[in-house]
Each structure stands twice: as structure tokens, then as C-alpha cells.
C-alpha positions, -999 to 999 in steps of 0.1 A, spaced: -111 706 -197 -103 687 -164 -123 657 -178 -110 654 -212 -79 651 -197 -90 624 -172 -108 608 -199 -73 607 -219 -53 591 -194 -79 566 -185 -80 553 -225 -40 557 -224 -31 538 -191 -57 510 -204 -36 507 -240 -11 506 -217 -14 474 -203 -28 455 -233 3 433 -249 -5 437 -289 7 392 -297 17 386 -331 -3 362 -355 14 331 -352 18 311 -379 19 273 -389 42 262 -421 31 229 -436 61 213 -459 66 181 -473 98 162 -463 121 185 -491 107 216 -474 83 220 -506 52 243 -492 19 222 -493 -13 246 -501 -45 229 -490 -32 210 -460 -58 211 -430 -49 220 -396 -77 205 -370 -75 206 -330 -65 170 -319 -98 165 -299 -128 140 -306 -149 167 -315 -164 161 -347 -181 191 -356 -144 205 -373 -150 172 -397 -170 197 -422 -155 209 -457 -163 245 -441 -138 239 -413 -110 227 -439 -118 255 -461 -114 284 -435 -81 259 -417 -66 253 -450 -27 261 -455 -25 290 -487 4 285 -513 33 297 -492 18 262 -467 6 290 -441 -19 292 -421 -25 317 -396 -50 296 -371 -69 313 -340 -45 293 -316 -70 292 -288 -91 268 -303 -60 240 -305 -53 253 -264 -56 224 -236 -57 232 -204 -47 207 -186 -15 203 -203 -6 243 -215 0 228 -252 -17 235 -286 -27 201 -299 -30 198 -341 -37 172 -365 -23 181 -405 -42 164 -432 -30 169 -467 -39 141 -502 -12 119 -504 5 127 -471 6 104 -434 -14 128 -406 9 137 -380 -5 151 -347 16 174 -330 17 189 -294 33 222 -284 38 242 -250 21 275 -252 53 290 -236 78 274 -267 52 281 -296 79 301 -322 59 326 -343 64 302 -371 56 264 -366 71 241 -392 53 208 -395 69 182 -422 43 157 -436 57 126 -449 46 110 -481 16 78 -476 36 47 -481 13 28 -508 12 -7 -499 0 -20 -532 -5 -61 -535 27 -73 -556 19 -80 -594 12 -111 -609 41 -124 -632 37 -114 -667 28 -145 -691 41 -142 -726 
């Protein structure tokens, strides 16, 4: 009986000291605050192996524009800041950095709209 109550305060006192962190949570909008579903959230890094359609599926924003991303993977540590880079069709990529301490449980990025720089038209000829 001795044991199983040892036993129990072991398991309790080591719940104890784990801190349960919420799922933070990254909120892609346009610049009216319009969700965007499908934007992709990759680490700012020169590693090319999240360049795969697998990556973007699985990092892909849903149609509220969240994603809920394993944050460690965006984690430098030689600065203590998650580093992202938002893709979405039709939208500038904006890289943002964030201090691990200030990271809100919901981070708004605002994509602006691709400024088309289309070659003027020739004058119409009647």
C-alpha cells in the first residue's frame, strides 16, 4: 500500500511541474482583414526541403486564415525570435520576426495585394 502511494506522488509531483502552453496560432488577412485560406507559412531559412507541395499542404492557413504551426521549427537561437515567410496567389511575401517572449497567442500577419506592373497599352486606332 506504502508503494502505491509513493508511486502516486511521484506521477503527481512530475504533472506538477510540467506547464500545459496553449497552441498558438497565426491569422493570415488581407489588408481589409478578409481571412486568406491557403496562405503558406514557411521558416525564413535557406532550407529548401519546406519548398515541397507536402510542406504547404500540412503549413497551409484553413478558412478562418489559421494556422496552428509547431512553433519550434520557425525558433532561432541566436536571436530568441520565430522567423516566417507568408505566401498566398496574388499577395507580396512578407517575412516576419518575433521574440519568443512577445509571441501573443494569436499572430496577425496582413498580406498586401501584388502590385501588377503591366506594360502600358498601345493607343487604340480606329
Amino acid at each position: 500500500m506504502l508503494s502505491i502511494a509513493a508511486a502516486a506522488c511521484l506521477v503527481l509531483a512530475g504533472c506538477a511541474g510540467k506547464e500545459t502552453v496553449p497552441d498558438h496560432r497565426i491569422l493570415v488577412v488581407d489588408t481589409a482583414g478578409t481571412p486568406l485560406e491557403g496562405a503558406v507559412v514557411y521558416p525564413d531559412s535557406d532550407d529548401s526541403s519546406s519548398q515541397t507541395p507536402r510542406y504547404a499542404e500540412n503549413h497551409s492557413t484553413d478558412k478562418q486564415g489559421l494556422l496552428v504551426p509547431d512553433l519550434e521549427e520557425f525558433y532561432w537561437d541566436s536571436d530568441g525570435c520565430y522567423h516566417f515567410r507568408v505566401r498566398s496567389p496574388g499577395y507580396e511575401e512578407e517575412t516576419v520576426a518575433v521574440s519568443r517572449d512577445l509571441f501573443p497567442f494569436i499572430y496577425r500577419i496582413e498580406l498586401r495585394p501584388r502590385e501588377h506592373t503591366n506594360p502600358p497599352l498601345p493607343p487604340h486606332r480606329s
